[in-house]
VEXDREN-2710 file (C-alpha; in Angstrom, 1 decimal):
% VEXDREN-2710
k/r/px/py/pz
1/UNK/234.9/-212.5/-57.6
2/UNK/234.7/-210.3/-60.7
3/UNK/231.3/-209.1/-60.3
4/UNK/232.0/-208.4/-56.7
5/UNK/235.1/-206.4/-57.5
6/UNK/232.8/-204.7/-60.2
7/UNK/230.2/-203.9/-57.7
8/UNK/233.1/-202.2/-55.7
9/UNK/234.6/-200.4/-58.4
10/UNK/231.0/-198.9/-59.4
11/UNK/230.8/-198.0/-55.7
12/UNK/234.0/-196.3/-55.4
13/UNK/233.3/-194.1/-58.5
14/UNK/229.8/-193.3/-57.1
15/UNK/231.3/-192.3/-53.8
16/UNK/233.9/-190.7/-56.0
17/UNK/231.6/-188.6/-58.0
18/UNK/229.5/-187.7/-55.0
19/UNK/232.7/-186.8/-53.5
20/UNK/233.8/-184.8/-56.5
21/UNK/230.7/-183.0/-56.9
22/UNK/230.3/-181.4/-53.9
23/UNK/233.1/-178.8/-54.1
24/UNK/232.6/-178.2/-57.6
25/UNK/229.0/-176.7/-55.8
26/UNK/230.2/-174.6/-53.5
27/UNK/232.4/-173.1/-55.7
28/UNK/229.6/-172.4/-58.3
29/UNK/227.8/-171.0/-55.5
30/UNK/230.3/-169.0/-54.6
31/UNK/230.8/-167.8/-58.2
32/UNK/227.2/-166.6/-58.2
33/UNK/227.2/-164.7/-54.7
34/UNK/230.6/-163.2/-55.5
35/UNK/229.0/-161.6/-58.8
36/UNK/225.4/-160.7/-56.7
37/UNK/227.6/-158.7/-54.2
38/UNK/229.5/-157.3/-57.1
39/UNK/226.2/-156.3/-59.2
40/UNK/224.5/-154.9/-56.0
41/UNK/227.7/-152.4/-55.2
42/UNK/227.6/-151.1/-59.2
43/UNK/223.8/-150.5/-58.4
44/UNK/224.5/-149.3/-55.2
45/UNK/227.5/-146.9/-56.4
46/UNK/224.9/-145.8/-59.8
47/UNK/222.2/-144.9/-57.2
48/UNK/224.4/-142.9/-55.1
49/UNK/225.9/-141.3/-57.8
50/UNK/222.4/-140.5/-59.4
51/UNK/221.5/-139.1/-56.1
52/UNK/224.4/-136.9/-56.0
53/UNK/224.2/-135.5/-59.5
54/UNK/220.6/-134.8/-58.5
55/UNK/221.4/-133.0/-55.5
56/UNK/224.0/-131.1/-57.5
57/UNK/221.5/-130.3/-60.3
58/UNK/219.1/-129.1/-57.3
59/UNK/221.9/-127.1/-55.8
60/UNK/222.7/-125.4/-59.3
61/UNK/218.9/-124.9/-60.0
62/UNK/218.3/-123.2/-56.7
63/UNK/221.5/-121.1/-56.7
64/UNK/220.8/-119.9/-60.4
65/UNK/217.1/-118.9/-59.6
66/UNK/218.7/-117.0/-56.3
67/UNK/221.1/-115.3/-58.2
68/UNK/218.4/-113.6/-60.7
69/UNK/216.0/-113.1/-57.4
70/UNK/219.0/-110.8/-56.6
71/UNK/219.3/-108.9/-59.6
72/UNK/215.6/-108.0/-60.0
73/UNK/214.6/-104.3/-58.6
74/UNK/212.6/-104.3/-55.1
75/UNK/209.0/-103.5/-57.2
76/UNK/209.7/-106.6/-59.4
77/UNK/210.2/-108.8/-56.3
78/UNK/207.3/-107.5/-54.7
79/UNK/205.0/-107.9/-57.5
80/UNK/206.5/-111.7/-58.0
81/UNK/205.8/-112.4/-54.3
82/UNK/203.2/-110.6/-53.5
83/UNK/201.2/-111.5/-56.4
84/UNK/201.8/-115.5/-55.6
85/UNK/200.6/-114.4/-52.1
86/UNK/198.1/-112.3/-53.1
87/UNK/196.4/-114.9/-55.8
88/UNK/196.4/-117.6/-53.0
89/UNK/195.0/-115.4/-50.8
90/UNK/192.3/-114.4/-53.2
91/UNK/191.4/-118.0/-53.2
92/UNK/191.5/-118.7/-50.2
93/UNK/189.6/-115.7/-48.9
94/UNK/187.1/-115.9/-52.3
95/UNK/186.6/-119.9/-51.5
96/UNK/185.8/-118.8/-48.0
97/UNK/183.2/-116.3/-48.6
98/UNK/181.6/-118.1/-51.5
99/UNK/180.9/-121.3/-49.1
100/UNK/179.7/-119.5/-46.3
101/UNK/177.3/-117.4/-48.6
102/UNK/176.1/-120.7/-50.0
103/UNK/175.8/-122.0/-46.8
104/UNK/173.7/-119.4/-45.8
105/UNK/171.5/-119.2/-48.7
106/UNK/171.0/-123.3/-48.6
107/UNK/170.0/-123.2/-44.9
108/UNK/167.6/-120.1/-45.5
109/UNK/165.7/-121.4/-48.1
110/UNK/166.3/-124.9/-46.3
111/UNK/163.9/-123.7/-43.0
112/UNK/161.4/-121.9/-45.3
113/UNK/161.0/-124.9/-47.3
114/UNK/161.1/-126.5/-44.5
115/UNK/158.5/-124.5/-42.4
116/UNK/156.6/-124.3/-45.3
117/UNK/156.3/-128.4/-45.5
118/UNK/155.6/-128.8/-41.8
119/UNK/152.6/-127.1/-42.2
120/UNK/151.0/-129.6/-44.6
121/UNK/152.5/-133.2/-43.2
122/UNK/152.7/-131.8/-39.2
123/UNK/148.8/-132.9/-38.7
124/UNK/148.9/-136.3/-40.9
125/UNK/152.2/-137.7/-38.7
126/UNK/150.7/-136.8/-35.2
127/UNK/150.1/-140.2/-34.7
128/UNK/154.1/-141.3/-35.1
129/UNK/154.6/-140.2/-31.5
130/UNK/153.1/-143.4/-29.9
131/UNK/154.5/-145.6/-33.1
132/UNK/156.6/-146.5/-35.6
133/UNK/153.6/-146.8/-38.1
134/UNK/151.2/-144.4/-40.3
135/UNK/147.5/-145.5/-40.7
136/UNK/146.3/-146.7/-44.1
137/UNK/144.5/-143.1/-44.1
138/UNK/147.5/-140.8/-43.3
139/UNK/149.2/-142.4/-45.6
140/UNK/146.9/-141.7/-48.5
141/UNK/146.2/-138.0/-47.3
142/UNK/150.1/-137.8/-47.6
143/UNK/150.0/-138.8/-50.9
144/UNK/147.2/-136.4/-52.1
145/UNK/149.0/-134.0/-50.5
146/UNK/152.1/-134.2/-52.2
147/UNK/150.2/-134.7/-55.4
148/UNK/147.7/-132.4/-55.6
149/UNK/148.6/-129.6/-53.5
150/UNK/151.2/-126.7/-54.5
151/UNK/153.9/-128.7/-52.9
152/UNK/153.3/-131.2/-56.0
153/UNK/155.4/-128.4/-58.2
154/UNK/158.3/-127.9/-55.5
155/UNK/158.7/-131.4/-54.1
156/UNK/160.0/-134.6/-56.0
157/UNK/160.0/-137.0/-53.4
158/UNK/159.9/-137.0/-49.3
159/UNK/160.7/-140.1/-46.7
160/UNK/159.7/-140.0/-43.3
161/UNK/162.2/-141.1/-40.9
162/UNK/161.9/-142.4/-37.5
163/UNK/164.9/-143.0/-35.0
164/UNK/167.1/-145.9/-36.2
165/UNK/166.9/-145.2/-39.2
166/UNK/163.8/-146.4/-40.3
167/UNK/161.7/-145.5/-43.0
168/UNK/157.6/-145.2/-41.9
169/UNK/156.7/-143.5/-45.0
170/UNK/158.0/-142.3/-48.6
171/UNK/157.3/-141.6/-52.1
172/UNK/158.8/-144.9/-53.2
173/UNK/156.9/-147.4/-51.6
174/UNK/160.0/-149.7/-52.1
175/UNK/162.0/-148.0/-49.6
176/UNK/159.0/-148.0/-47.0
177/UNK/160.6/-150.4/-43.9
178/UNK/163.8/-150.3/-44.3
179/UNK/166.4/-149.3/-42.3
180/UNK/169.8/-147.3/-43.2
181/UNK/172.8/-145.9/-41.7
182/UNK/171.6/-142.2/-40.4
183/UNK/173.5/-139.7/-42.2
184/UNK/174.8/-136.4/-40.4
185/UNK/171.8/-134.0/-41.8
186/UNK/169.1/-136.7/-40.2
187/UNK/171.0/-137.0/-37.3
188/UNK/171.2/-133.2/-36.9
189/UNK/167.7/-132.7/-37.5
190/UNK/166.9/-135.7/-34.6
191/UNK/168.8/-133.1/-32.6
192/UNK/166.3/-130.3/-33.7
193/UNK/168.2/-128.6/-36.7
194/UNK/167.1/-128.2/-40.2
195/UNK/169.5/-129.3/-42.2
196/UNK/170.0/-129.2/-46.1
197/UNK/172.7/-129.8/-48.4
198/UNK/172.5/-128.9/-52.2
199/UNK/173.4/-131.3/-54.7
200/UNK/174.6/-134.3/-52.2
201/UNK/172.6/-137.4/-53.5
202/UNK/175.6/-140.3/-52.5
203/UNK/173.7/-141.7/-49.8
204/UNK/172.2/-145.0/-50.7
205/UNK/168.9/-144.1/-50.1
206/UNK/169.2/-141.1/-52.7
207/UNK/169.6/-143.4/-55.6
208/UNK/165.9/-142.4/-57.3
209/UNK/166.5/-139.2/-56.4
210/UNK/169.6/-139.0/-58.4
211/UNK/168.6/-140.2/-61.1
212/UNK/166.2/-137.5/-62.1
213/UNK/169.1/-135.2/-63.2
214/UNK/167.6/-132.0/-62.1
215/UNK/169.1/-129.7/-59.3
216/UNK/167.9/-131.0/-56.1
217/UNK/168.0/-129.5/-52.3
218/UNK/168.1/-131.9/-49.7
219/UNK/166.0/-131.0/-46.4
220/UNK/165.7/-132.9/-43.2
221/UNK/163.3/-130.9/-41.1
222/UNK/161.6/-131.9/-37.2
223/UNK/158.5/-133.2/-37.0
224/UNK/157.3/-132.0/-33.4
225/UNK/154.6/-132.9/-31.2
226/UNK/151.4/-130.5/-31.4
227/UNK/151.3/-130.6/-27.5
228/UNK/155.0/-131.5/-26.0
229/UNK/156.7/-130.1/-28.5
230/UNK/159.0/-133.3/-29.1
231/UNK/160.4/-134.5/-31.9
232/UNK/158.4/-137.4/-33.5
233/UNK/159.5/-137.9/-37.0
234/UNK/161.8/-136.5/-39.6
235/UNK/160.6/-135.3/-42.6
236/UNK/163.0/-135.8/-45.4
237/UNK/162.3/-134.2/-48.9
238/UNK/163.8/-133.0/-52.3
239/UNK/163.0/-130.0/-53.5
240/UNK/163.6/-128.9/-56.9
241/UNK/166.6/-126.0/-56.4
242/UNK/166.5/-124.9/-60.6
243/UNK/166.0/-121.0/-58.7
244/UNK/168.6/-121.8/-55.8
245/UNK/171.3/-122.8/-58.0
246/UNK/170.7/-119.6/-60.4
247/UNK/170.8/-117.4/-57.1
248/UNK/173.9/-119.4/-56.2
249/UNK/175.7/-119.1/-59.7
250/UNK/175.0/-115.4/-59.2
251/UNK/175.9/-115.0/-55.6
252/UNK/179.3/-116.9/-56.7
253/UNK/180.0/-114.4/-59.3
254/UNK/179.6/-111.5/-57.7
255/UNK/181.2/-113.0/-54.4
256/UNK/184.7/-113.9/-56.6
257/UNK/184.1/-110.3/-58.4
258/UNK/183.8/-108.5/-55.1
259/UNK/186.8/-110.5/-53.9
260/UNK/188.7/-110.1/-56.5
261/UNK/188.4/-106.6/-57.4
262/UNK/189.7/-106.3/-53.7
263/UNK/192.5/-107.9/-53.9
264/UNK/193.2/-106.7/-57.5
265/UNK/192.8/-102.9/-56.5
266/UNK/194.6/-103.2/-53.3
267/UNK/197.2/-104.9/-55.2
268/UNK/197.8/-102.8/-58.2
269/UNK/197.7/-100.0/-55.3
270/UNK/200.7/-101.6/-52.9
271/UNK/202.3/-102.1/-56.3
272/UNK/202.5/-98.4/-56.9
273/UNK/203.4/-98.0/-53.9
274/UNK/206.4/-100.2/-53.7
275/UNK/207.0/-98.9/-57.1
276/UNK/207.5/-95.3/-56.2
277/UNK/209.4/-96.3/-52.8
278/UNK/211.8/-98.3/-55.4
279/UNK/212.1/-95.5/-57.6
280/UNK/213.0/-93.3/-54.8
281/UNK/215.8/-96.1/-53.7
282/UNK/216.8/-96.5/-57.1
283/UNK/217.2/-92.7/-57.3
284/UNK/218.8/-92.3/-53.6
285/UNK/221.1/-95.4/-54.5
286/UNK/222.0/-93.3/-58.1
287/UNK/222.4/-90.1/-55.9
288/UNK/224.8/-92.3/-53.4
289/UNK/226.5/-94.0/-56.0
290/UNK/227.5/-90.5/-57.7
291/UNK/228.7/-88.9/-54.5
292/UNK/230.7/-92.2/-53.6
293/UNK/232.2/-91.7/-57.1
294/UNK/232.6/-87.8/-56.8
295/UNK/234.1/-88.7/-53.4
296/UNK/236.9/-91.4/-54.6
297/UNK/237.6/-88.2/-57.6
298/UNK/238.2/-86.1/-54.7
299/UNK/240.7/-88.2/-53.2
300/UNK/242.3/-89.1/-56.0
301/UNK/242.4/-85.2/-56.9
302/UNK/243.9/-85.0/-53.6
303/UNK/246.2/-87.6/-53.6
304/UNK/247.9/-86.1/-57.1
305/UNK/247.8/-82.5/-55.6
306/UNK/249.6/-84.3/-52.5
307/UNK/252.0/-86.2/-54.8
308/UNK/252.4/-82.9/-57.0
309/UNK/252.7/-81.2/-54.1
310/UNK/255.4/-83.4/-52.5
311/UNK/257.2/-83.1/-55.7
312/UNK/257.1/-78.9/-56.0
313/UNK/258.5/-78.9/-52.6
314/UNK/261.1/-81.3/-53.9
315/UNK/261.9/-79.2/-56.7
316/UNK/261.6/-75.7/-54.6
317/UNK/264.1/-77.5/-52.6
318/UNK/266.7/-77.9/-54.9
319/UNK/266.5/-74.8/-56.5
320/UNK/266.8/-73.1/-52.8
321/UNK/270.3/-74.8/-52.6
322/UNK/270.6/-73.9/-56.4
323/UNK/269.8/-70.5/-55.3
324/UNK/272.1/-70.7/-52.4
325/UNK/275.5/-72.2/-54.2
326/UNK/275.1/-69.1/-56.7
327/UNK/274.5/-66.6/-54.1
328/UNK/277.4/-67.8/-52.1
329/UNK/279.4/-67.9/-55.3
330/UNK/278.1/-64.5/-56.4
331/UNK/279.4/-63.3/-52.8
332/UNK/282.7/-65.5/-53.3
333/UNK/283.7/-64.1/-56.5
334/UNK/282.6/-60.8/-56.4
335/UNK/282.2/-58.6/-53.1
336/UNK/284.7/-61.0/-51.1
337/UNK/287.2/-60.4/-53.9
338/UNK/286.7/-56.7/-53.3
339/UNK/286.8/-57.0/-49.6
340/UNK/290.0/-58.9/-49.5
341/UNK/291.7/-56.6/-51.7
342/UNK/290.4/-53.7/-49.7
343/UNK/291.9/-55.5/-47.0
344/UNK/295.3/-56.0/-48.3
345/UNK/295.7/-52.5/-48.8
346/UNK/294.3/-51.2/-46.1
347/UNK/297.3/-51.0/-44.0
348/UNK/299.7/-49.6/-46.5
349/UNK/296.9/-46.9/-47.4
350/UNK/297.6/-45.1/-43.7
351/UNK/301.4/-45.3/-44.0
352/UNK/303.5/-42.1/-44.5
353/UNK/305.2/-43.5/-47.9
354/UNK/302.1/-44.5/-49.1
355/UNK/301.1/-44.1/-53.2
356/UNK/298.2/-41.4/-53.6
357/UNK/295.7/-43.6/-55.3
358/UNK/296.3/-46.3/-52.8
359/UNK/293.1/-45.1/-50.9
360/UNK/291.3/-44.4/-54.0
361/UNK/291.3/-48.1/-54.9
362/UNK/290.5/-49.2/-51.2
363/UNK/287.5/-46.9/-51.3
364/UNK/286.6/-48.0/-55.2
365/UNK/286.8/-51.7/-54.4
366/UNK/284.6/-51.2/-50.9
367/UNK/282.0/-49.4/-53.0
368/UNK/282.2/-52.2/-55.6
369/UNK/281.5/-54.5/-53.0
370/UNK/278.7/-52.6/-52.0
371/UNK/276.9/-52.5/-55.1
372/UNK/277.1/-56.3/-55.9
373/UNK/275.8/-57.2/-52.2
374/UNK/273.1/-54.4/-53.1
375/UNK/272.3/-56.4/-56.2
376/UNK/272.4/-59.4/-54.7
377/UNK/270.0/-58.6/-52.2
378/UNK/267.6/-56.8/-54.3
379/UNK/267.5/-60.2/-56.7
380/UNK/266.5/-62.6/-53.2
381/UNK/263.9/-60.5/-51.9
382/UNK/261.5/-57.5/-53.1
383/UNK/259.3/-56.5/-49.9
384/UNK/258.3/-53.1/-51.5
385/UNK/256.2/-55.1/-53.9
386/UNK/253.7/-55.5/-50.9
387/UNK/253.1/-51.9/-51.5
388/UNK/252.1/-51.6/-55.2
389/UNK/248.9/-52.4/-56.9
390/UNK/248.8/-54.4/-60.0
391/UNK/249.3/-52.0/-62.4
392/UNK/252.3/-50.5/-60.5
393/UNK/253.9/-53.8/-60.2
394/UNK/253.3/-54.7/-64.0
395/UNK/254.6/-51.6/-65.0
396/UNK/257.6/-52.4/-62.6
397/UNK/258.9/-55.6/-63.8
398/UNK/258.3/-54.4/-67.5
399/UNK/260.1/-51.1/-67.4
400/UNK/263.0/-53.6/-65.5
401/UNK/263.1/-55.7/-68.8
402/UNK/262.7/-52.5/-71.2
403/UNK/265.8/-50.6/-69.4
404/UNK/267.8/-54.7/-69.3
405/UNK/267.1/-55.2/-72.8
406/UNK/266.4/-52.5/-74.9
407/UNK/263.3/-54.0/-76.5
408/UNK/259.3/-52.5/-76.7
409/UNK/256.6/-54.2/-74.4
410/UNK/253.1/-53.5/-75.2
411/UNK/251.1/-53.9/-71.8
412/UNK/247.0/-54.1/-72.1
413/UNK/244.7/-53.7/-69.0
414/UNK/241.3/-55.0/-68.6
415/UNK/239.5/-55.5/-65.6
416/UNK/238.5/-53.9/-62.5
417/UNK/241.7/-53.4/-59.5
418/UNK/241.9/-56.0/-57.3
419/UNK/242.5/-55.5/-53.6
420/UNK/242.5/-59.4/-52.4
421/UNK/246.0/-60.5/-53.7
422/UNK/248.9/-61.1/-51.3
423/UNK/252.5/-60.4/-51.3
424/UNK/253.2/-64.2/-52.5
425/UNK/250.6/-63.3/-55.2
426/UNK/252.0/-60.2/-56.4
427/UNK/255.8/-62.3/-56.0
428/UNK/254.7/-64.5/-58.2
429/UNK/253.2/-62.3/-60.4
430/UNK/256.7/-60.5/-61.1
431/UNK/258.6/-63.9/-61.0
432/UNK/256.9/-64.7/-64.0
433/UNK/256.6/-61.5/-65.6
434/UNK/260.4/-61.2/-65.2
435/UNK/261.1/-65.3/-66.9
436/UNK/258.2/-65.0/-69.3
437/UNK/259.8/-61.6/-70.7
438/UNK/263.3/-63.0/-70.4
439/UNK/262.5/-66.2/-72.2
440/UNK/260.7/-64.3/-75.3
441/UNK/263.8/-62.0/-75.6
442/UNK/266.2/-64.3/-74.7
443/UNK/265.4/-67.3/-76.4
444/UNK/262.3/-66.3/-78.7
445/UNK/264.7/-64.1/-80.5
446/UNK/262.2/-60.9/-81.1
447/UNK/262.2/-57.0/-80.3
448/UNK/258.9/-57.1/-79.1
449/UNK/256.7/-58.5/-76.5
450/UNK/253.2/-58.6/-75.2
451/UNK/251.7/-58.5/-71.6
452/UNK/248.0/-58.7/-71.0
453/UNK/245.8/-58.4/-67.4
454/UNK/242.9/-59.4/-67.2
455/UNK/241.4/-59.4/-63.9
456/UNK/237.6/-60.1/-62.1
457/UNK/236.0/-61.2/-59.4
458/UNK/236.9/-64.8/-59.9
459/UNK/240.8/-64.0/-60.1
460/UNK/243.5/-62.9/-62.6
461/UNK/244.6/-64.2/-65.5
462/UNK/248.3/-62.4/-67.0
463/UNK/249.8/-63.2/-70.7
464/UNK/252.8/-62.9/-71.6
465/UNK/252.9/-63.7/-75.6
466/UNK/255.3/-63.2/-78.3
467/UNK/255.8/-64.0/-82.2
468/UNK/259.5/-65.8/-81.7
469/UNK/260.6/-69.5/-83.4
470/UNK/258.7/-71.5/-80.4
471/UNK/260.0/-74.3/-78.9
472/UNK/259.3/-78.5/-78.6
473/UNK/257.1/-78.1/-75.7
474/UNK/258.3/-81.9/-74.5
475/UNK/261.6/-80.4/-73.6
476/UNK/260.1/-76.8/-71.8
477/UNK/259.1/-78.5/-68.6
478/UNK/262.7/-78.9/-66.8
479/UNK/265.2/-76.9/-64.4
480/UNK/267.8/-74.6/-66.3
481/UNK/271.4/-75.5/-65.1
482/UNK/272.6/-71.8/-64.8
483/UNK/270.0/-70.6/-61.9
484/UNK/267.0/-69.4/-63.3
485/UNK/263.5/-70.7/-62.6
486/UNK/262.6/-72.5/-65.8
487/UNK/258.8/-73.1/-66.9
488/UNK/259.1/-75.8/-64.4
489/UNK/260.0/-73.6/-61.1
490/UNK/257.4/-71.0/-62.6
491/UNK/254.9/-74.4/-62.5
492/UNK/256.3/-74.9/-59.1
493/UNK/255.6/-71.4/-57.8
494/UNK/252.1/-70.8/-59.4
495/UNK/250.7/-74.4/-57.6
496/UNK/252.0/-73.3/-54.5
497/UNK/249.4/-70.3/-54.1
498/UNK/246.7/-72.2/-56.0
499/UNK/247.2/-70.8/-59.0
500/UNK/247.9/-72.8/-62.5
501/UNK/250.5/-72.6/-65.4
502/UNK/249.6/-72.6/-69.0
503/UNK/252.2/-73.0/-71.8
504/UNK/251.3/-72.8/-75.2
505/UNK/254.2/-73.0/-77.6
506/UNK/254.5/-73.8/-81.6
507/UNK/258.0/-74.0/-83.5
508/UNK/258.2/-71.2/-85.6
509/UNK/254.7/-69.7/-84.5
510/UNK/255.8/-67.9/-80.4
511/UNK/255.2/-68.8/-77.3
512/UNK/252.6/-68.1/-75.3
513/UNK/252.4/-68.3/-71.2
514/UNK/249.6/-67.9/-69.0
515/UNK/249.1/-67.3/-65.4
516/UNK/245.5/-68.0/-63.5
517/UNK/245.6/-66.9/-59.8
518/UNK/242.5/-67.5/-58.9
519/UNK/240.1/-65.2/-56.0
520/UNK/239.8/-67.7/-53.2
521/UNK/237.3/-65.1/-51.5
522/UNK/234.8/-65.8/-54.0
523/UNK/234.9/-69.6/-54.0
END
């Protein structure tokens, strides 16, 4: 009863470990393909990301090497590609040449040799064309050929071949009977070519042969029938090529110095070519470039004589309704006063009791009138200044100041008379002769003044200069409140005819302005 409840217990723990070790298992293997899948994504995600940063080294490697393919010059492109063309080229075409001159040398020397060979062995084979053997004597008057003859110092060893492969005859008697796998020379010769190759001693039955370590020309050559012509045997030999190969060596040379003189000169002369078409690019671009610079000067010269433009007009603007308020309060305060007290006395002038002087002071203030309106007028417009030449107008506006002011003005002339200015030319010219002069007396605080003319055929240049305190030449530039032009309207008025102002000004030193009108007939 105990042992059998022992046996039971023992059982249910072995069914209870068996039980119990099962899932502990799985879950193991599940541990371990859980980690495989993980490891296999971190070496899937390194590879991909090792691809990528190679791409993205490729990509920055490329893009670089594009970027200074950009910068270089036309000639240095050219002589970067076309020399990797031109060198492959040369290789190509050099390798070419050489192998076909080889060729050609080989098989010449190959069908003299081999006519040359014929001659001796043709008669001693005849009897091949109804066997597959030679006779005990053909065989020996081969070998004294080959020995004693001249061939002896031209020929190391011979086979001859018939069809299959087979070996009737050769200077290693070891090789005599045997069969081998027809190369592509015997088989060519079969078909009635003389074949040769120089230096090609890998077939099996070559192995004496290269062994000798001496240059060696391979020759398979026909051996026909003295009646029908047809090929009976193949006559296989090795003769010694110590000549050939110099001839090659030298034919090689000159062949790849030929070829690559070609290719050098014509090189070096598309190079100088390219060259001087880059240079004249380079130089058209240079040319193109300046223009397109001069061209953007030019419109930003234009734009700031548009803008400068834009603002004279502004300025001649407000000093025309400057203008205008002053003459209308000139005619307000002066001739309208005259008028209306003309007016008020008018009618008691014509009546019977009227004072004596009554039509005296009608009459005076009428003629006052008239002289303001006259004055007025003559200060708006001067149209006889169309009629005078230079000197006559100078002379003009000077004698104006000199009888105004009382003061001495030394005038200079130099230069020739001109003929092409215009009546907004010579307007100009006596606008600023009359605010230069009035400024140096005025505000310069001298007795005397200087005017120079100069004029040529390029234009006219008048000075007005004087020895006065100066001024701050930051505060010259601007509009005087009671009516006058200012430096500023004189700017104003020389820009609108093409001409240009120059102030020069220095306290305690004078002032000095210029005027430039320059000839646009000679432009």
């Amino acid at each position: 009863m105990s042992q059998s409840l022992k046996l039971q217990n023992c059982s249910t723990v072995s069914n209870c470990s068996k039980k119990d070790s099962r899932p502990r298992s799985l879950g193991y293997s599940d541990a371990l393909a859980s980690k495989a899948i993980k490891v296999y994504a971190h070496i899937r995600r390194k590879s991909v990301s090792k691809k990528h940063t190679l791409g993205k080294l490729l990509y920055m490697k490329v893009s670089t090497m594009s970027r200074h393919w950009r910068r270089l010059t036309l000639p240095s492109q050219f002589v970067l590609a076309g020399g990797a063309v031109m060198v492959v080229a040369m290789i190509l075409v050099g390798s070419w040449v050489s192998r076909r001159i080889e060729h050609a040398a080989v098989q010449n020397f190959a069908i003299l040799a081999a006519n040359y060979v014929e001659s001796f062995i043709s008669p001693l084979t005849q009897e091949l064309a109804s066997g597959t053997t030679l006779s005990e004597p053909a065989q020996q008057a081969m070998i004294e050929v080959f020995a004693s003859t001249a061939l002896s110092e031209r020929v190391v060893s011979y086979k001859i071949w018939k069809q299959g492969g087979l070996i009737v005859h050769s200077s290693d008697p070891s090789l005599v009977g045997q069969k081998f796998t027809p190369s592509d020379d015997l088989q060519a010769a079969w078909m009635g070519d003389v074949s040769a190759s120089f230096g090609d001693l890998n077939d099996e039955e070559d192995a004496t042969e290269a062994m000798l370590g001496v240059p060696l020309l391979e020759v398979y050559s026909p051996i026909h029938e003295v009646f029908s012509g047809e090929i009976i045997a193949v006559a296989e030999f090795y003769e010694r090529a110590d000549g050939l190969q110099a001839e090659l060596r030298n034919a090689r040379r000159t062949t790849w110095f030929v070829v690559g003189s070609a290719f050098i000169a014509s090189g070096l002369l598309l190079i100088g070519i390219v060259k001087a078409g880059g240079q004249t690019i380079e130089r058209q671009r240079g040319e193109l470039q300046k223009r397109l610079t001069e061209s953007e000067q030019l419109v930003a010269q234009k734009n700031a004589l548009r803008r400068r433009a834009i603002t004279a007009n502004q300025r001649a603007t407000a000093q025309l309704e400057q203008t205008i308020r002053r003459v209308g309060s000139d005619l307000h305060d002066g001739p309208a006063q005259h008028l209306s007290f003309a007016a008020l006395r008018l009618d008691s002038a014509f009546q019977e009791n009227a004072a004596p002087n009554t039509r005296d002071d009608v009459r005076s203030s009428i003629d006052r009138a008239l002289e303001e309106i006259r004055a007025i007028s003559r200060g708006l417009a001067l149209p006889e200044l169309d009629e005078l030449d230079m000197p006559s107008l100078v002379k003009r506006a000077v004698t104006e100041r000199e009888t105004q002011s009382g003061n001495s003005i030394d005038v200079t002339f130099e230069g020739p008379e001109l003929k092409w200015l215009s009546y907004a030319d010579k307007l100009c010219v006596y606008r600023f002769l009359q605010e230069g002069l009035s400024n140096a007396f005025r505000h310069g605080g001298v007795e005397q003044a200087q005017v120079f003319v100069q004029s040529s055929i390029e234009g006219l240049r008048i000075s007005v200069k004087d020895k006065g305190s100066g001024f701050d030449m930051n505060e010259a530039v601007r509009l005087y409140d009671e009516g006058g032009q200012g430096l500023n309207g004189l700017k104003d008025r020389s820009e609108s005819i093409g001409g240009k102002l120059e102030i020069v000004s220095e306290i305690g030193l004078g002032t000095t302005l210029t005027l430039h009108i320059p000839n646009e007939e000679s432009a």
